[in-house]
Structure formats: C-alpha cells, structure tokens
N, C-alpha and C positions, 0 to 999 in steps of 0.2 A: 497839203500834207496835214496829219494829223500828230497829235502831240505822243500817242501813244505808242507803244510796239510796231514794228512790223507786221503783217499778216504771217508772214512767212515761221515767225516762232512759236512753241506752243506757250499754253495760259503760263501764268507762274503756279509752282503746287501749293496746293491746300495745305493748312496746319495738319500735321496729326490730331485724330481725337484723343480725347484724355481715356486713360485705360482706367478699366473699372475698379472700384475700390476690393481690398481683398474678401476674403471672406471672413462673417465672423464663426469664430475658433468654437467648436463643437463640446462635447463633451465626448464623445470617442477621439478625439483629437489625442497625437503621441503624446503632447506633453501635458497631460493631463494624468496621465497612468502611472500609476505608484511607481517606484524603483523597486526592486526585486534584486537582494545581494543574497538568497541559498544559491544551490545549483549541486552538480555532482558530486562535490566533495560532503555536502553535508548529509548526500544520500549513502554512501561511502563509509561514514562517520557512525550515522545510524546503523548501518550493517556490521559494524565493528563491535559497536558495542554490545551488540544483540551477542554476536558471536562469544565474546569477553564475556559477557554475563550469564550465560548459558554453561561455559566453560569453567568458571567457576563457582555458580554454584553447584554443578557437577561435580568439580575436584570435593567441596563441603561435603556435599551429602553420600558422596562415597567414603568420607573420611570418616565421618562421624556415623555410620552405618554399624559401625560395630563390628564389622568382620573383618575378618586381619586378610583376605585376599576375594574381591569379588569376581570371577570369571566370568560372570551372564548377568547381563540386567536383568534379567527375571530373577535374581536372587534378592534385588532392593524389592520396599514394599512401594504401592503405585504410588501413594503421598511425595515420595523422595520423587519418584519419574516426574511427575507433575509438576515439584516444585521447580526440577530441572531446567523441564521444559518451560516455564513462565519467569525463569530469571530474566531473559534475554529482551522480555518485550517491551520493560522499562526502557533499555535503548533503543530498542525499536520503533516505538509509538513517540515516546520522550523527547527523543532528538526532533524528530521534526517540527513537535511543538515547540519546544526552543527556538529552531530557525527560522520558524513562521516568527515567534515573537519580537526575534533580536533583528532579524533582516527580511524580516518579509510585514503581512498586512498586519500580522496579529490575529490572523484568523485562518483553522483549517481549512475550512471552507473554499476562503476565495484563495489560499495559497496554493490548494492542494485538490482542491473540488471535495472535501472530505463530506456526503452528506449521505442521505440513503432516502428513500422515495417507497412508498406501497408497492411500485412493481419492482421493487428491485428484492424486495420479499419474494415475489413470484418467481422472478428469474432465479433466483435461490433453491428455491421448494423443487422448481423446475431439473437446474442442475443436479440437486443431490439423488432424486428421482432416477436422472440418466446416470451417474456416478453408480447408483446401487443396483440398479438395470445392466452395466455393463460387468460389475461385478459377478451377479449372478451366473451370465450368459457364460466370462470368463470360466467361473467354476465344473460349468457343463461342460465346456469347449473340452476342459481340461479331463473332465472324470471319461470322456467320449476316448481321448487321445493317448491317453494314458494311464496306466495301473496304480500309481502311485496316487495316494490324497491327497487333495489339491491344497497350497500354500495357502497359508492363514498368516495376516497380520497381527494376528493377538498373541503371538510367540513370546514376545517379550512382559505380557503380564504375569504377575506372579500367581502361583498356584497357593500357596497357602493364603488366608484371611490377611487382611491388613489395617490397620485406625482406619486410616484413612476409608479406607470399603466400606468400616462400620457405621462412619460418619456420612458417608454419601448415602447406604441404605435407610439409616435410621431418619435419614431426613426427609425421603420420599414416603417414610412410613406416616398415616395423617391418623389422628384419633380422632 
C-alpha cells in the first residue's frame, strides 16, 4: 500500500490565481471631472431676468418719452426701441457667467461650449443667405396669391427722423 490517496479520488484543487491588480485611474476617469452645480434653474433665472430687464426698461422709456399716451411703437424714436430691446441681455448673457463662475469651471467655454470657429462664420453667412432667400420667395408666393401688399416687418419703425438715425448715419458717413 501506498501512503498517499486512493486512486479512486480526484487530485486536491489548485490555489486560485491572484487577480490582477486594478487599473491605473485615467484621466477621463468620473472622478476626475469637475463637479458641475448650474442646471435648469439657473437657465430659468437668466430668462427671468432677460424678461425683467426688457420690461422695464420698456415701462422707462415709455415713461420718459414725453407723450402722455403712446398707442403704437412706431410713435417711440428707434434709440428708445433698441434701448428696449438691449436691457434684457445683461440677464441673459450675465447670469450664465455668474453660474459658470460661482458653480461651474469658471469658464464659458467648457461650461457651456461658448466658442465660435471660421466655419461657424460660414454657416452664418450661409443661414442668413437662406433666411433672406426664403423671404423673398415668401413675398412672390404672397404678391402671386393675393391683392393685398405683402407684410413687412419694418411697421414698427418710426417714420419721422430720430438721434439715434442721425447718429447711426453720421457714423457710416467716413471723410
């Protein structure tokens, strides 16, 4: 007889092998990536106040217009329209820089992709091209369809002169 096992059983098991060590940590790896606290509310935020600042410097400059009852925005001169229109985008452009600053990278860019590229010039040029192409077509479709004059979005400029007018012409004028 022999000192060992029977024949009859099998070997004893092998060790497991050692498992391989992890990997090392990437730089695309999660926790490597900034934390990021904007999100909808402060896009929400910005649209408020866009609204809010539109609104009232709109209440201003009808107020201080000088007419005791304005019925048509074509009766403000375009300076007031414009200014109107550019109150709002202090909150509009404003907030998100804030958010970027206070809860994000600190930077348009990688918060927001804020950047602009040579063909993004192109694709510009491109769209306003089709924009005023469709326009046009619009016009014909319309004078083809109908008897009436076709709608014009310049209704709302004022007809008489304005500073403002004389200040935009005088500036394109060059000696």
């Amino acid at each position: 007889m022999t000192d060992g096992p029977p024949q009859f059983l099998p070997p004893p098991p092998v060790p497991a092998p050692q498992p391989p060590p992890p990997p090392e940590p990437t730089s695309s790896a999660p926790m490597d990536r900034p934390v990021i606290g904007w999100g909808m509310g402060d896009v929400l935020i910005g649209l408020l106040l866009w609204l809010v600042g539109g609104i009232i410097a709109s209440v201003i400059v009808i107020a201080t217009s000088g007419s005791s009852a304005v019925s048509d925005l074509g009766d403000l001169p375009l300076g007031a329209l414009v200014i109107s229109l550019m109150a709002g985008w202090p909150g509009f452009v404003g907030w998100p820089a804030v958010a970027s600053w206070t809860k994000g990278q600190r930077s348009l860019v990688k918060d927001f992709g804020l950047g602009i590229d040579a063909v993004d010039l192109g694709w510009g040029v491109l769209g306003g091209v089709i924009a005023l192409s469709l326009s046009v077509l619009a016009g014909i479709v319309w004078r083809l369809l109908s008897q009436d004059p076709e709608p014009s979005n310049a209704g709302f400029l004022p007809s008489r002169p304005s500073v403002f007018g004389a200040v935009v012409r005088a500036g394109r004028v060059r000696p």
